[in-house]
C-alpha positions in Angstrom: 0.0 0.0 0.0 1.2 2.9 -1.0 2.5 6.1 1.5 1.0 9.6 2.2 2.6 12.0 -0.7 6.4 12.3 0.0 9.3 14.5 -1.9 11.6 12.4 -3.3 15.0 14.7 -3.7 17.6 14.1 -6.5 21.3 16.0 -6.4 21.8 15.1 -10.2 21.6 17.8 -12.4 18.8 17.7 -15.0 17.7 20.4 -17.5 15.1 20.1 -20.6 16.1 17.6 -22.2 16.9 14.7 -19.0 13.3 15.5 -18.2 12.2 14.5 -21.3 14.3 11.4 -21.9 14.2 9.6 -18.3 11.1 11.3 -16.5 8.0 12.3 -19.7 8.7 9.6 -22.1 9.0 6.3 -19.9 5.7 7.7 -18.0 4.4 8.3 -21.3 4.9 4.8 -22.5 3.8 3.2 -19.9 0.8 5.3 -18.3 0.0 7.9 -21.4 1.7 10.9 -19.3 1.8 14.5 -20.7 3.4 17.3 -19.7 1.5 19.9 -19.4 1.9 23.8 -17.7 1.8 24.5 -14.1 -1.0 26.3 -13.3 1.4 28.6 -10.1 4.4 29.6 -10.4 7.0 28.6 -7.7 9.7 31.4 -7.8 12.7 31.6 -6.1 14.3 30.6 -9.3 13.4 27.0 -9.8 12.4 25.5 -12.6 8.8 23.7 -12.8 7.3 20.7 -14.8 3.6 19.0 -14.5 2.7 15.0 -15.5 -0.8 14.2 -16.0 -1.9 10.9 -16.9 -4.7 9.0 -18.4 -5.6 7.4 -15.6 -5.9 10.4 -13.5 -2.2 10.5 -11.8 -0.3 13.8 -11.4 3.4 14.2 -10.5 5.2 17.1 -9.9 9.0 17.6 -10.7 11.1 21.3 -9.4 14.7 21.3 -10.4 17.8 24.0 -9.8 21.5 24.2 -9.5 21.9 20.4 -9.4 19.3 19.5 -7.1 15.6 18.4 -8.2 12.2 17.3 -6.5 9.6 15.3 -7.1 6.2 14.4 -5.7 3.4 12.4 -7.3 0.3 9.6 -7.0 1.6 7.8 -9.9 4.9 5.4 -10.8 7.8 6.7 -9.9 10.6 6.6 -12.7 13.9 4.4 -13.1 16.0 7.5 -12.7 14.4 8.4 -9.4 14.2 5.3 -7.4 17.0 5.4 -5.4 16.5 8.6 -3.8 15.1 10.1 -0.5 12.1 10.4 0.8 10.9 14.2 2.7 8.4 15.8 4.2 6.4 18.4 3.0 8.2 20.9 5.5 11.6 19.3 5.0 12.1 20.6 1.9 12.7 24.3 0.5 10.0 26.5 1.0 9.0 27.3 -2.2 9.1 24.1 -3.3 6.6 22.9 -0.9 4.0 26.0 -1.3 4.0 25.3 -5.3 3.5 22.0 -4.8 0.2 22.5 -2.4 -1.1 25.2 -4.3 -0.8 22.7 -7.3 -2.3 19.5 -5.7 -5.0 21.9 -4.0 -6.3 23.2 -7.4 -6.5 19.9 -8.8 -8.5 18.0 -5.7 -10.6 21.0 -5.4 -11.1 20.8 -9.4 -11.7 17.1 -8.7 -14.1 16.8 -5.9 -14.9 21.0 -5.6 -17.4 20.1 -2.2 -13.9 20.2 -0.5 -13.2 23.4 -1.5 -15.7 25.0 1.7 -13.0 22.8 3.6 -9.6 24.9 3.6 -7.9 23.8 6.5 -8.8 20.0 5.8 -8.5 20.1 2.2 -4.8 21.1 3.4 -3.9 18.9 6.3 -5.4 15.9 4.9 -4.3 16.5 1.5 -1.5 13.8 1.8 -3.7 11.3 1.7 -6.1 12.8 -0.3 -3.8 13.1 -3.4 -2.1 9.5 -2.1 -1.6 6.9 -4.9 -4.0 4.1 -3.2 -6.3 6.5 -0.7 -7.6 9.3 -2.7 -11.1 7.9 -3.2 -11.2 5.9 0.1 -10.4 9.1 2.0 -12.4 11.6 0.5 -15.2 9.0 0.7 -14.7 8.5 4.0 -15.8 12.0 4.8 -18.2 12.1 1.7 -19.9 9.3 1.8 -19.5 7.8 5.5 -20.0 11.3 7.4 -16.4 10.6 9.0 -17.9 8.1 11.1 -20.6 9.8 12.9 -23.7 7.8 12.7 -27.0 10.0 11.8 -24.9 12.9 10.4 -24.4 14.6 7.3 -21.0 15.1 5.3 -21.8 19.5 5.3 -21.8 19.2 9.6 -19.4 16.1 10.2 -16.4 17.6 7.4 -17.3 21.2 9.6 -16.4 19.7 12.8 -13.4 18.4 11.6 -12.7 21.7 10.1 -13.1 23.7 13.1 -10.5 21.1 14.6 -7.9 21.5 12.6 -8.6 25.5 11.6 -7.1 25.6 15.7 -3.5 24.6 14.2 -2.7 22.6 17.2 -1.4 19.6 14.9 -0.2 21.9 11.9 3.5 20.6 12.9 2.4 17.1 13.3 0.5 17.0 9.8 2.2 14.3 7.9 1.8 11.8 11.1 -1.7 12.7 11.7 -2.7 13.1 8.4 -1.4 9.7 7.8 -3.3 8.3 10.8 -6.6 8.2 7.8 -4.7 5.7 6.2 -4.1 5.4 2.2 -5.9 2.1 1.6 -8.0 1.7 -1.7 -11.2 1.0 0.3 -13.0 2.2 2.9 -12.3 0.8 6.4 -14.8 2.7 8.3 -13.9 1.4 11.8 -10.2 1.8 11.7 -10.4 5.1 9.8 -13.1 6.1 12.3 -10.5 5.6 15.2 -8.7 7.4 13.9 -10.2 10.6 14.0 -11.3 9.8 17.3 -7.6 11.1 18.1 -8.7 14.2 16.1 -11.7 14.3 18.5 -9.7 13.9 21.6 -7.4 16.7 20.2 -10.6 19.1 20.3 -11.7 18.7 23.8 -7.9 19.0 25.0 -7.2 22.2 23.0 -10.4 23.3 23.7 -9.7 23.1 26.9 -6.3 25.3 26.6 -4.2 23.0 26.7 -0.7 22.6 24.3 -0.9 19.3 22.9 1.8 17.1 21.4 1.2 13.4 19.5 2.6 10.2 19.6 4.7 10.4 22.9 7.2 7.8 22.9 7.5 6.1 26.5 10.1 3.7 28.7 8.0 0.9 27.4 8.9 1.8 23.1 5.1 2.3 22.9 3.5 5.6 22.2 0.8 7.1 23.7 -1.6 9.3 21.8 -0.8 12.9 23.7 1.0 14.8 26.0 -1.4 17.7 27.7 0.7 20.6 28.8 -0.2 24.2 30.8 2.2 26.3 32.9 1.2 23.7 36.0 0.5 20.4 33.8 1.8 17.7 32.2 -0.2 14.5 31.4 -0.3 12.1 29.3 -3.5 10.9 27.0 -4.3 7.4 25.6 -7.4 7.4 22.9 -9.9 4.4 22.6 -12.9 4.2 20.5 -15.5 1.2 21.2 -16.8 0.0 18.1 -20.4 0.2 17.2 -22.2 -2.7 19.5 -23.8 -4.3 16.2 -20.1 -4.8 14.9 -19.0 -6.6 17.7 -18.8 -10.0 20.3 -20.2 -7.6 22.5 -24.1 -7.6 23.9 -24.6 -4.2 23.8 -22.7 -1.0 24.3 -21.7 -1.0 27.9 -20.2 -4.1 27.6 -18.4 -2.8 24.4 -17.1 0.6 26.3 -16.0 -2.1 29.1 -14.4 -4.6 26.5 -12.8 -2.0 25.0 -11.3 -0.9 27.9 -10.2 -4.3 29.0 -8.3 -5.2 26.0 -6.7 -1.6 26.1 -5.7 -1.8 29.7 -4.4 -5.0 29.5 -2.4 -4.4 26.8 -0.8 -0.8 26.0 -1.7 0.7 29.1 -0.7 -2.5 31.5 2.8 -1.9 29.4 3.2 1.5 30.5 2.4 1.4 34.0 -0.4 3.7 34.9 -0.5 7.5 34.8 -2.1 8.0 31.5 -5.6 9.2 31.5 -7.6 7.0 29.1 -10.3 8.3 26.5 -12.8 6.5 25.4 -14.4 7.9 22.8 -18.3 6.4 22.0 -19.0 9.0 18.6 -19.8 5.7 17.0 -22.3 5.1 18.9 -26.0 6.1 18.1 -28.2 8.8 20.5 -30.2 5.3 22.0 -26.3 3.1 21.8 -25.0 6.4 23.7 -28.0 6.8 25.9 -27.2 3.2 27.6 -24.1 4.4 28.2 -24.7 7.9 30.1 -27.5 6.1 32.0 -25.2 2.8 33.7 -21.7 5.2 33.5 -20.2 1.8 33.8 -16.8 1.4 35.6 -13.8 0.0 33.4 -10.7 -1.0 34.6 -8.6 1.8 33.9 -8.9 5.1 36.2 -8.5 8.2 35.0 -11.0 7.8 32.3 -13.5 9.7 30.8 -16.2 8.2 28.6 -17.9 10.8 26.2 -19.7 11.1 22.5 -19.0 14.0 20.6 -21.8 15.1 18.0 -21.0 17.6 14.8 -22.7 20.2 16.4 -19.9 20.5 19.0 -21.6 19.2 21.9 -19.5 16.4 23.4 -20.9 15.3 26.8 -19.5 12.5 29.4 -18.5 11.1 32.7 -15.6 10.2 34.4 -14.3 7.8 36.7 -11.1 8.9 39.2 -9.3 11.8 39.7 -8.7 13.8 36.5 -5.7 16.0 36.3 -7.2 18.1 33.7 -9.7 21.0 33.6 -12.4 20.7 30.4 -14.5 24.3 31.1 -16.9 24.2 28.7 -14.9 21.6 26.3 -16.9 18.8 27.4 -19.9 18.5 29.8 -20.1 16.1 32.3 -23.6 14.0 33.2 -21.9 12.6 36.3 
């Protein structure tokens, strides 16, 4: 399965003619490329080239005093293969901008509904121009509300907009981003987990706290987040319960409490206590949910918090042990 987009960086030197002879006309043979005009120009003087090809790929080449870029969803040529992989912000400036601005264009020009999306059209758009994931992802907002059950696409893709429009995980983008995955088909349980860490970002930042991803502890595991203030430092594991009708489970509290079992056993057991544990129920529907507020069922894990977010920003729970953390009005408590 292919990667979220990547630069792959050459030092060779190529002008006109190399471009032609090892990058247009083996992608032409074998995928009907073209080259065709940029539609931005990059500045800073580098020199630009677009690929577009039959089957919908684009690739992206920049080159300049012996050093060149490239970036596509497509096959990558001979001449490139052994070279290294960067970041989006690992590479020059100018570079990177042309690049998005490019890429933007064309998923906005290919599915335009993203277009009221800025912020998400741009963090996610790793994955949404990805070789393998650009219709699984998209569709995954589209077509599958992002998870939320008894939602629409406009109020779910807003949510996650207002998320990310915060910029708390602008600098962790091409980990997060990846987190959506760039499978050719939708997986609607794991990608739904995953943005149950994008959830879990919300209420934290909502709440004024700094938060960092994918904290790396004693154990080599990771743990989701690490919540900071001027007098706080704690760290954040996320869980998300599948829908009950998807599971072993008899019903939702017993999914919250297997979920929590198989999480504390595992991860959590490893790294020894002190985390507080999320469990995120925005799978489940207002009557799954409803079950769940009612018994506030205790899980072997304390902290946690148990909560459902909806679209419309209300995301209400309860909590079990002594929580290090102040949440205002980012979450309301039933307990």
């Amino acid at each position: 399965m292919a990667q979220p987009l990547r630069f792959r960086y050459s030092s060779q030197s190529w002008d006109d003619q190399r471009v032609r002879q090892q990058i247009l006309q083996p992608l032409r043979g074998n995928i009907g490329a073209r080259a065709v005009t940029p539609r931005f120009d990059i500045n800073g003087g580098w020199d630009t080239h677009r690929f577009e090809m039959t089957n919908g790929d684009v690739a992206l080449f920049a080159r300049q005093n012996g050093e060149a870029y490239w970036m596509g969803n497509t096959e990558t040529p001979n001449s490139l293969w052994q070279t290294d992989k960067f970041d989006w912000d690992e590479v020059p400036y100018h570079v990177s901008r042309w690049a998005q601005r490019e890429l933007l264009a064309t998923l906005h020009e290919e599915d335009p509904w993203l277009a009221d999306y800025p912020h998400l059209s741009w963090f996610f758009l790793p994955v949404f121009m990805s070789k393998d994931g650009r219709d699984s992802t998209r569709a995954f907002f589209r077509d599958h509300a992002a998870g939320f059950p008894d939602a629409s696409w406009r109020e779910t893709t807003r949510f996650f907009e207002d998320v990310l429009t915060t910029g708390a995980l602008d600098e962790y983008r091409h980990t997060m981003a990846g987190k959506l995955g760039t499978s050719d088909h939708v997986n609607r349980v794991r990608m739904s987990a995953a943005m149950g860490e994008f959830i879990a970002a919300r209420i934290i930042v909502d709440a004024g706290y700094t938060i960092v991803p994918e904290i790396e502890v004693t154990t080599g595991h990771s743990l989701d987040y690490r919540a900071t203030d001027a007098a706080t430092n704690v760290l954040v594991e996320v869980t998300r319960p599948q829908q009950p009708q998807t599971r072993v489970a008899a019903g939702p509290v017993a999914a919250v409490r297997d979920t929590v079992e198989t999480k504390t056993n595992g991860q959590l057991a490893k790294h020894g206590g002190g985390a507080i544990l999320f469990v995120d129920c925005s799978s489940f529907s207002g009557e799954q949910w409803a079950a769940v507020r009612n018994d506030q069922p205790a899980v072997h894990h304390r902290p946690v918090i148990v909560y459902r977010a909806r679209p419309s920003g209300l995301i209400e729970g309860y909590r079990k042990g002594s929580i290090p953390l102040e949440f205002g009005g980012a979450l309301t408590f039933v307990d």
